[in-house]
C-alpha positions in Angstrom: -170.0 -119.8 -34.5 -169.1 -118.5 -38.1 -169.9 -114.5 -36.0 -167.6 -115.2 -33.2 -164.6 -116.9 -35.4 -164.4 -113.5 -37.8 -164.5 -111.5 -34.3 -161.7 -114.0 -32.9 -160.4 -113.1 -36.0 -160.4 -109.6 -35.2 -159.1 -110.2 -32.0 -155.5 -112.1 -33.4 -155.5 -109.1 -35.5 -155.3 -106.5 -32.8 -153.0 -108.4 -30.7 -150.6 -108.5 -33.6 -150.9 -104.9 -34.3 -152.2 -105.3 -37.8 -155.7 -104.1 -37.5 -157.3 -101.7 -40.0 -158.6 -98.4 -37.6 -162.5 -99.6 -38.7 -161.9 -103.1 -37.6 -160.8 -101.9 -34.3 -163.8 -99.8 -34.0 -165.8 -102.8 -35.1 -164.2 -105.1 -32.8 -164.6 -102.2 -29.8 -168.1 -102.1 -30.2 -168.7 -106.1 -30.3 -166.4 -106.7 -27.2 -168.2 -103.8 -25.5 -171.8 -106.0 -26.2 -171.3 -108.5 -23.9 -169.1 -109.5 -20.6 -168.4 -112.9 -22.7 -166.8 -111.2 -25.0 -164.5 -109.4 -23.0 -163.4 -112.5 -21.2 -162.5 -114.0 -24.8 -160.1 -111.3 -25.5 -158.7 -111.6 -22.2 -157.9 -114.9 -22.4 -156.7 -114.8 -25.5 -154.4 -111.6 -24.6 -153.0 -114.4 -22.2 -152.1 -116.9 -24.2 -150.8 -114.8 -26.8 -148.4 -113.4 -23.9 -147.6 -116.2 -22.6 -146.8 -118.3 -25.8 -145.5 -120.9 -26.3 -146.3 -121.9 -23.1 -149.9 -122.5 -23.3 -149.1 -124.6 -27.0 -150.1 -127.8 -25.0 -152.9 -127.1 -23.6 -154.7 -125.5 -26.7 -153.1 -128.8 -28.7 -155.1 -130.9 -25.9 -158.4 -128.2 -26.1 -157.6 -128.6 -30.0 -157.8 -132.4 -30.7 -160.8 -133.1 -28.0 -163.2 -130.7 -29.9 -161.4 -132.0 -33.4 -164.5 -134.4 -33.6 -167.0 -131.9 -32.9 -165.9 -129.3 -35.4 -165.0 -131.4 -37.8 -161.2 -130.1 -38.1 -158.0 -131.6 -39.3 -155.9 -134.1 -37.4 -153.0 -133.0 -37.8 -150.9 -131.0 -34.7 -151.4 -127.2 -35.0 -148.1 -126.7 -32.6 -144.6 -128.4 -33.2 -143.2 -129.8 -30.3 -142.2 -126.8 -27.6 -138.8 -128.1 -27.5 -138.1 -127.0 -31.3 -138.8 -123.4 -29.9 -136.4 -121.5 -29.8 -137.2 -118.7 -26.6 -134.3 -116.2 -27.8 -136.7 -115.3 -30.4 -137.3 -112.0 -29.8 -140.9 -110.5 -28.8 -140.8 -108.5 -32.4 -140.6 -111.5 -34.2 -143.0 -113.4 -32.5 -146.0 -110.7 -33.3 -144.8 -110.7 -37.3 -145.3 -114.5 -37.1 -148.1 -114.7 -35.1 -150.1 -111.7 -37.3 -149.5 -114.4 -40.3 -151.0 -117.3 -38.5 -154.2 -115.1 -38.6 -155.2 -115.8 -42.0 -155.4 -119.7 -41.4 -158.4 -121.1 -40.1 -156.9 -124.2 -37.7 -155.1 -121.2 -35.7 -157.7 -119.7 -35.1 -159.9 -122.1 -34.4 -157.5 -124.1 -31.8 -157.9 -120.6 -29.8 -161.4 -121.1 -29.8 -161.0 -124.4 -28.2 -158.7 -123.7 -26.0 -161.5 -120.6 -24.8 -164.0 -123.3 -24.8 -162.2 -125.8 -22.6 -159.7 -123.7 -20.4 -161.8 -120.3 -19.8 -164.0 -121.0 -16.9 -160.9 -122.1 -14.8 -159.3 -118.9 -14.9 -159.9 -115.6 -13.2 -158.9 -111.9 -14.8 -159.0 -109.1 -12.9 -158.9 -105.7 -14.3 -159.0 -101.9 -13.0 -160.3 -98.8 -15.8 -158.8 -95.4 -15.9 -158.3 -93.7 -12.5 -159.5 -96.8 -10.3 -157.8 -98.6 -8.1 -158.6 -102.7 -6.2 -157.6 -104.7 -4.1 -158.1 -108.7 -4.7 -157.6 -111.8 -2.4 -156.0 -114.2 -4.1 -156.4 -118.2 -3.5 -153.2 -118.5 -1.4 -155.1 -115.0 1.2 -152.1 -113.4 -0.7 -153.7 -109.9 -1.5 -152.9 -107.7 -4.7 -153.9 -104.1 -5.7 -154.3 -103.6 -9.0 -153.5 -99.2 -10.5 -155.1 -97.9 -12.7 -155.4 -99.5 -16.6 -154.3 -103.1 -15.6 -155.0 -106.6 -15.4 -154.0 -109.9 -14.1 -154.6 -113.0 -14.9 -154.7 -116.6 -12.8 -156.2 -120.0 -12.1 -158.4 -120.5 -10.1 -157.1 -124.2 -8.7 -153.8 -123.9 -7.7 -153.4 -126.7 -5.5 -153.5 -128.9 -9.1 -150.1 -126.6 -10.4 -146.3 -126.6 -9.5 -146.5 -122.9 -8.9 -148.7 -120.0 -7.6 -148.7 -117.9 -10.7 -150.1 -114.8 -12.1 -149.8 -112.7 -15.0 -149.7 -108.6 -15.0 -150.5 -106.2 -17.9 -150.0 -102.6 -15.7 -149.2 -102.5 -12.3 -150.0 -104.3 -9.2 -148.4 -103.9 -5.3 -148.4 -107.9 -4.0 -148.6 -108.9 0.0 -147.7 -112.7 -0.7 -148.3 -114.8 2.3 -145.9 -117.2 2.9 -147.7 -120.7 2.5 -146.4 -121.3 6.5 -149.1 -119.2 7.5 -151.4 -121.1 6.2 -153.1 -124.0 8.3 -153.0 -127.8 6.3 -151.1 -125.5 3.5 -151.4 -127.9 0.3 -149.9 -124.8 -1.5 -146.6 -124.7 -3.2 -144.3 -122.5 -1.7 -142.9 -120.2 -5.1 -145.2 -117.7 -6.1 -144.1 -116.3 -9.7 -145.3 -113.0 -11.5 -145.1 -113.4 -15.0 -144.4 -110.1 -17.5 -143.5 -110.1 -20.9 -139.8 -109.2 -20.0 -139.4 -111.0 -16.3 -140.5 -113.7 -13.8 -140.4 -112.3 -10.5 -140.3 -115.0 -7.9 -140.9 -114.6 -4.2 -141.5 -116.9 -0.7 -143.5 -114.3 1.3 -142.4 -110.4 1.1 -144.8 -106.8 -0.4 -143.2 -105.5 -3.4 -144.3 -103.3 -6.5 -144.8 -104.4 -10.1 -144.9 -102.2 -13.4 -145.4 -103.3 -16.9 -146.0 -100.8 -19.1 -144.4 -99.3 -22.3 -142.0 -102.6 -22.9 -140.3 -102.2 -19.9 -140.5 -103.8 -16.4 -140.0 -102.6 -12.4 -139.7 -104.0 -9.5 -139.3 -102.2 -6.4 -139.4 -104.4 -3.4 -141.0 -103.1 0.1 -139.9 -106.2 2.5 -138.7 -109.8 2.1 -137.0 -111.4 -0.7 -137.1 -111.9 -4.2 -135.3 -113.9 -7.1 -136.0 -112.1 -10.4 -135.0 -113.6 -13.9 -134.9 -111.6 -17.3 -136.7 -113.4 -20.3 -134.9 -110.9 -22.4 -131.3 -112.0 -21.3 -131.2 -115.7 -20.1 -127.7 -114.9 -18.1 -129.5 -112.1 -16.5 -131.2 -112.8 -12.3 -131.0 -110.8 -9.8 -131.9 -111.7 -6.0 -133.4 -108.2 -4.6 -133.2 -107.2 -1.1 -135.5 -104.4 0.1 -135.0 -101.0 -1.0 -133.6 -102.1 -4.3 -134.8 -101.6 -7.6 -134.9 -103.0 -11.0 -135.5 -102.2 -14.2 -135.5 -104.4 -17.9 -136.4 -103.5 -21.4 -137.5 -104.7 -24.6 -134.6 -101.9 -26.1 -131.9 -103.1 -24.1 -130.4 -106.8 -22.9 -128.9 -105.4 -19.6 -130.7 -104.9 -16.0 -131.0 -101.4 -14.3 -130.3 -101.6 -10.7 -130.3 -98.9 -8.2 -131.2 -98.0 -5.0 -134.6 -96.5 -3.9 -137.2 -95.3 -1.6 -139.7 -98.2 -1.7 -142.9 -95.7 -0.8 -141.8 -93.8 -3.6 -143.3 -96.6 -6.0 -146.3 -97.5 -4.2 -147.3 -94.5 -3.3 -150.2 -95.0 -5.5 -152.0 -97.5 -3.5 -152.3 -94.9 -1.0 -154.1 -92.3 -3.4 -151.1 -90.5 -3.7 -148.4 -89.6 -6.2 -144.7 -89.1 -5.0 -142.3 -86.8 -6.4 -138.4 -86.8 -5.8 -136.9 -84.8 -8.4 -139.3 -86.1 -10.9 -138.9 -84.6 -14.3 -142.7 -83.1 -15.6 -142.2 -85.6 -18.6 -142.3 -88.4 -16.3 -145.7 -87.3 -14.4 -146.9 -86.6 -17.9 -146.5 -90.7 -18.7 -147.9 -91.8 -15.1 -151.4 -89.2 -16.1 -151.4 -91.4 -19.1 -151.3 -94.5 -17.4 -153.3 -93.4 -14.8 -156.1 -91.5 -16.4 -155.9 -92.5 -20.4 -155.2 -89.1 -21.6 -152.6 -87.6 -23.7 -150.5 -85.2 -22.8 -148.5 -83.0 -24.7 -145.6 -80.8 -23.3 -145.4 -77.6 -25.4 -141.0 -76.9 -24.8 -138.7 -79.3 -23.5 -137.6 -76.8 -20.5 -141.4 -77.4 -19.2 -140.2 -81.5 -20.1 -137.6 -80.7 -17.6 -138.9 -79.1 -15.2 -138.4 -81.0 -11.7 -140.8 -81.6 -8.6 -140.7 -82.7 -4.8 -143.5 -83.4 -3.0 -146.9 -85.5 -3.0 -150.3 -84.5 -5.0 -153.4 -86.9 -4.6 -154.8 -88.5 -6.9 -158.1 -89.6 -6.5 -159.8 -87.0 -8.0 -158.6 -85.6 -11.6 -159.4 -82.1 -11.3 -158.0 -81.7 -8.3 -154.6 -83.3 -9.4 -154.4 -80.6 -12.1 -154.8 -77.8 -9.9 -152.0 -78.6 -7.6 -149.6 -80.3 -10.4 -150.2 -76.3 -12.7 -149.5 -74.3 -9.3 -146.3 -76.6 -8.2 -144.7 -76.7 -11.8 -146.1 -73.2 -12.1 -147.3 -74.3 -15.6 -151.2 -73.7 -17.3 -152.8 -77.1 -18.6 -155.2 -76.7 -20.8 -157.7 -79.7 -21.6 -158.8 -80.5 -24.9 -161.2 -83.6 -24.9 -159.0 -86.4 -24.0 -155.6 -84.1 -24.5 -154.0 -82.3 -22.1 -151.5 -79.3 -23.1 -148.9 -78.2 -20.7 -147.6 -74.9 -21.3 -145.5 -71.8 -20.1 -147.8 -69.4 -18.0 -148.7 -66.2 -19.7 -146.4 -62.9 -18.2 -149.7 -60.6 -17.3 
């Protein structure tokens, strides 16, 4: 127990961005050990997400193992109604990296992993794959590449059909009419760290990466609240899309081809006027490399079309004769650059 509470340790510490570089190669190594360990940080990623919603339940995990591990009595959590939720993200990771250094905090995580874990299911794609998932409701969800999402397994016991997404996922939700002797609840919400997007039964595209949130909706219907702006929801109709940001209290809201966005679950990446800085960020996302742009007029450059993606290689070759640009891999870095005049 005293091993896994300095890793869990380790694991606050990370999530709160105040990690020492040899920690995090310490704490790489023991998560890479075991599939246990994985699902630890995981759940924990979560909760640390989703707090202080989960508060509760760790409090109830917290005070049923009390007896068994000898901790204090006292409540670890105040009451969730003394929260104020205009408290903004940055905040909560400064007070959250100083709740690392007591030994209740991090112990009621531990319970809350002990009690809670096994009811919940995480899902989660590597660099340059791709999966689709059924979820309980037969609603199905394809995960890009570098993501995960998290839900319970038992939602006929909850008021909503819920998931959470770290990356990007495309959702087919079935409308719980569909279903024969449906015990379901109708709303079906997708929690991010800056939105809730709430639909009956529609396809639609979610991104969450880099503090900022899309949604693109394919078909149906959907309701989507800002949790950076309470005054901000926005009902979206297909075709429309929307964007929030940790750097900004205001919605983005245009108009768009829906393929366009989920053109990835079909191996593919789309290009409408899209600038070579934005393709650099999706290679990034997509295959966990860097890239650097040498000038900004290769930034700028501009493309139309459609490249494939399932093989890397092959990506490269077509992106360096459309953009008429050389790339030039180093390791894990790739370096964009004017072509040499011969």
């Amino acid at each position: 127990m005293e091993k896994k509470h300095y890793y869990t340790g380790l694991i606050l510490k990370s999530l709160a961005e105040d990690i020492q570089p040899d920690e995090q190669v310490e704490l790489d190594i023991w998560l890479g050990e075991h599939d246990d360990h994985q699902k630890l940080f995981f759940d924990m990623k979560s909760n640390w997400k989703t707090y202080p919603s989960a508060n509760q339940e760790t409090e109830f995990a917290y005070q049923q193992l009390r007896q068994r591990l000898d901790l204090p009595s006292q409540p670890i959590f105040s009451s969730p109604t003394e929260k104020k939720i205009s408290i903004k993200r940055t905040s909560l990771f400064r007070l959250r990296a100083a709740a690392t250094i007591t030994g209740v905090l991090l112990l009621s995580f531990l319970a809350y992993y002990f009690v809670s874990s096994s009811s919940k299911t995480v899902y989660q794609t590597g660099y340059g794959e791709t999966a689709t998932y059924q979820l309980p409701d037969s609603s199905l969800v394809t995960l890009n590449a570098n993501s995960s999402l998290e839900f319970s397994q038992n939602w006929q016991q909850h008021t909503l059909r819920e998931v959470w997404l770290d990356g990007e996922a495309f959702f087919q939700v079935t409308k719980i009419s569909q279903l024969p002797a449906a015990e379901l609840p109708d709303r079906f919400v997708v929690h991010t760290p800056q939105a809730d997007v709430e639909v009956l039964g529609t396809s639609f595209n979610v991104e969450d990466r880099r503090g900022t949130t899309t949604v693109v909706l394919n078909s149906g219907e959907v309701k989507l609240k800002s949790l950076l702006n309470q005054d901000s929801e926005v009902v979206m109709q297909p075709g429309d899309y929307v964007a929030m940001s940790e750097s900004t209290d205001h919605l983005v809201r245009k108009i768009v081809d829906p393929a366009q966005f989920s053109s990835w679950t079909e191996h593919k990446l789309i290009m409408d006027n899209t600038s070579l800085r934005s393709i650099a960020q999706t290679i990034e996302d997509y295959y966990g490399l860097q890239v650097r742009l040498e000038t900004t007029s290769i930034a700028e450059k501009a493309l139309t079309g459609s490249i494939p993606t399932e093989d890397l290689n092959s990506f490269l070759t077509i992106l360096s004769a459309s953009a008429d640009v050389q790339i030039v891999r180093q390791e894990n870095i790739l370096i964009l650059r004017n072509k040499a005049v011969p």
